[in-house]
C-alpha positions as a LaTeX table, in Angstrom:
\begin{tabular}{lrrr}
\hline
Residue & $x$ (\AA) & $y$ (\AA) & $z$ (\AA) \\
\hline
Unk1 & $-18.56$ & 16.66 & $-9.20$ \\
Unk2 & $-17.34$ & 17.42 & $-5.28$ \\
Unk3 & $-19.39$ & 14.05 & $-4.33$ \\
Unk4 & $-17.96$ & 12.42 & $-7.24$ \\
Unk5 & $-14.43$ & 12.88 & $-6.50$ \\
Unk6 & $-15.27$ & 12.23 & $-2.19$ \\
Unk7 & $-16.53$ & 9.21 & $-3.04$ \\
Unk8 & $-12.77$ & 8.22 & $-5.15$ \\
Unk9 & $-10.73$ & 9.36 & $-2.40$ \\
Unk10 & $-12.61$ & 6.97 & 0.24 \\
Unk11 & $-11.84$ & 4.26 & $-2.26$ \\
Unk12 & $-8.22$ & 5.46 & $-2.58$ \\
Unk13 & $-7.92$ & 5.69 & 1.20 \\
Unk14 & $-9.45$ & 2.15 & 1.84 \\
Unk15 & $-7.17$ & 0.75 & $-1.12$ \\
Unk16 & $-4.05$ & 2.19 & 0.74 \\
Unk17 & $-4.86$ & 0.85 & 4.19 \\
Unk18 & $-5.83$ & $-2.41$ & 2.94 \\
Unk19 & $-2.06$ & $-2.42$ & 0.90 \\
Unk20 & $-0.18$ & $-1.68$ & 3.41 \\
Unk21 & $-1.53$ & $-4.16$ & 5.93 \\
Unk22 & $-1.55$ & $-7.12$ & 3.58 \\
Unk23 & 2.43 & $-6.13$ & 3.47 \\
Unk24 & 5.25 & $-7.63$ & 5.32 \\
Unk25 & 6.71 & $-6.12$ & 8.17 \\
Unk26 & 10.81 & $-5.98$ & 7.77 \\
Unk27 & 11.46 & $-7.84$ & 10.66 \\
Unk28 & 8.24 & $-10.41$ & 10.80 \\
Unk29 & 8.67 & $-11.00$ & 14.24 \\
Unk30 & 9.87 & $-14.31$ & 15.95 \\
Unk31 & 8.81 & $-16.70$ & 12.78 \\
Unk32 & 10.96 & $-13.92$ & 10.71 \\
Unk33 & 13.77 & $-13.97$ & 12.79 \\
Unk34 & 13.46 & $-18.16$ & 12.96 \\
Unk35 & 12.57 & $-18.46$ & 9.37 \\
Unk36 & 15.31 & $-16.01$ & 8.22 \\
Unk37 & 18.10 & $-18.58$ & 7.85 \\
Unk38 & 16.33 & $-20.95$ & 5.60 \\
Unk39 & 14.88 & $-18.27$ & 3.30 \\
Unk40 & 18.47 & $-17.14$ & 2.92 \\
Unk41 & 19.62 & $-20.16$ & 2.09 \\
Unk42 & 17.30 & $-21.24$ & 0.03 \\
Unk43 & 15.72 & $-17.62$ & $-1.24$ \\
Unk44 & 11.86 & $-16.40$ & $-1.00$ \\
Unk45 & 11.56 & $-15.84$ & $-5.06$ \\
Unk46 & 7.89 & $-16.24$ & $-4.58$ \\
Unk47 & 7.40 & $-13.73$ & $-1.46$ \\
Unk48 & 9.49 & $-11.22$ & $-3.39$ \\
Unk49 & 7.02 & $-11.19$ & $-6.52$ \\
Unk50 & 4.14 & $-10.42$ & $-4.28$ \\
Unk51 & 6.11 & $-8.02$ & $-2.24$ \\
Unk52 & 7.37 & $-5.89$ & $-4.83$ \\
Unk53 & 3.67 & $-5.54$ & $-6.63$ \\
Unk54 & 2.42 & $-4.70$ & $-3.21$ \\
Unk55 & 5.15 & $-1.78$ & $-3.02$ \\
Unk56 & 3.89 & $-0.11$ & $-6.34$ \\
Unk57 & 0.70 & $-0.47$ & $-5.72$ \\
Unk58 & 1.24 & 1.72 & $-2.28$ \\
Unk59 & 2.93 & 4.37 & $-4.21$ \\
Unk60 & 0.21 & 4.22 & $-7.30$ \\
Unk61 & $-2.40$ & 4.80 & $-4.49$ \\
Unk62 & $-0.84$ & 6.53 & $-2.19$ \\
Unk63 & 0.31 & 9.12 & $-4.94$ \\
Unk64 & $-3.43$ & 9.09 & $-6.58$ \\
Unk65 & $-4.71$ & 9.65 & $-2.74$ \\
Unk66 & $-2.55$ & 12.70 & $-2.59$ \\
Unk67 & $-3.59$ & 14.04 & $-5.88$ \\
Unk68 & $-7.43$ & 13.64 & $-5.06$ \\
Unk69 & $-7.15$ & 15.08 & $-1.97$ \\
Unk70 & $-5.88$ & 18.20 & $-3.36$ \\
Unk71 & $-8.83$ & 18.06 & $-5.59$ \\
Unk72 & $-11.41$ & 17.77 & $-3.17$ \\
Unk73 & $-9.55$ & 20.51 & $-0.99$ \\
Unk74 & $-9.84$ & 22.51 & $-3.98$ \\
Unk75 & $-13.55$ & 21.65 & $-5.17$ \\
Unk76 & $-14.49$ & 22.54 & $-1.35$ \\
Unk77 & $-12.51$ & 25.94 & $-0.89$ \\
Unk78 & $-13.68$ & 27.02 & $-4.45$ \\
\hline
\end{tabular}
């Protein structure tokens, strides 16, 4: 059961790093700072889609990486 619930928290772990480096930094660098006009003007309805599912997603794993990791501390200690 200990190996069981080891092996879900790697999974958890690599599903959280992968999330938050497929999402967008705030300030994007130069192309964000020379793109920044036009996506005011005309919007970024698209971006904001993906963006936003990325953002649950890091709080669905990030809160189930918490949660296992209390269970493994637990299943090890016991």
């Amino acid at each position: 059961m200990e190996i069981f619930f080891k092996v879900v928290l790697v999974i958890f772990s690599l599903g959280l790093i992968a999330v938050v480096l497929l999402q967008r930094g705030k300030s994007a660098g130069l192309s964000g700072a020379i793109s920044g006009g036009a996506e005011h003007l005309f919007g970024k309805q698209k971006a904001r889609g993906l963006d936003l599912f990325l953002q649950r997603l890091t709080v669905v794993l990030a809160a189930g990486f918490f949660i296992l990791a209390l269970v493994v501390a637990y299943f090890v200690n016991r």
